[in-house]
C-alpha positions, 0 to 999 in steps of 0.5 A, spaced: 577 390 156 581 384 151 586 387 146 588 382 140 593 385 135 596 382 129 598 383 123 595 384 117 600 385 111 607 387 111 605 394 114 598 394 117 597 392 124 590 391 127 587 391 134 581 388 136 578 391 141 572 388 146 567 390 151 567 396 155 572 402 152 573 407 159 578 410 163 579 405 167 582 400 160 583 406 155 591 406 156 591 398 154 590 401 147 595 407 147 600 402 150 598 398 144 599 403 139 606 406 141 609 399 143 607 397 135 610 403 132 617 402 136 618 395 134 615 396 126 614 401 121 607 401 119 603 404 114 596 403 118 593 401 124 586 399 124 582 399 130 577 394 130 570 395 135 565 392 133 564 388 139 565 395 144 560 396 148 561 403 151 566 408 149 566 414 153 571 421 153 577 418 155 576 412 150 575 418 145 581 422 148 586 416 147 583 414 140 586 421 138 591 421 142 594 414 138 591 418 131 597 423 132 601 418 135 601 414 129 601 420 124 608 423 127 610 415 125 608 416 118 602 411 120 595 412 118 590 410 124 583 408 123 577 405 126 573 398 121 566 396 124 565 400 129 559 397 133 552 402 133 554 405 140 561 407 137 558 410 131 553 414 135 559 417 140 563 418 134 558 422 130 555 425 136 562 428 137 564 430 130 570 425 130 568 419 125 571 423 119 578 423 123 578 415 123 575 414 116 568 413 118 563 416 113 557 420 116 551 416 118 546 414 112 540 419 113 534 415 112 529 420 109 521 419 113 516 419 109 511 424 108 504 424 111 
């Protein structure tokens, strides 16, 4: 799974996440996290996921484990632009408020 991180003000950082975000990659992003706030003091990253593919437990452990990381630093962590799988887990586990995602929109169905 590529990373790309980059600044995105005086004390924003953004990192872009690609493709599939499992066990097997999700310490790229907690390492991502942490040497960020060592090297700057931020105020918010934002973790772009638009283009993930597949987000499993590990992946939902290690985004709040960098939540907290980043909250220990005086940091905000949020997600922008998660793609409809990510949105899907994150809602299904109860997390999307965490990461400053609004619910899902409810789409009434109309009546027979």
């Amino acid at each position: 799974m590529p990373i790309d991180s980059a600044s995105a003000g005086v004390d924003t950082a953004r990192i872009r996440l690609v493709g599939e975000f499992d066990g097997a990659n999700a310490g790229l992003l907690h390492d991502e996290v942490l040497a960020l706030l060592s090297r700057i003091r931020l105020s918010r990253i934002v973790v772009d996921m638009h283009l993930v593919t597949l987000a499993d437990s590990t992946a939902l452990g290690t985004l709040v484990s960098c939540h907290r990381a980043a909250a220990a630093a005086g940091a905000v962590l949020t997600i922008e632009a998660p793609s409809p799988f990510v949105r899907r887990v994150l809602w299904v586990s109860g997390l999307q408020g965490l990461f400053g995602l609004a619910p899902p929109a409810v789409v009434a169905s109309p009546r027979a």
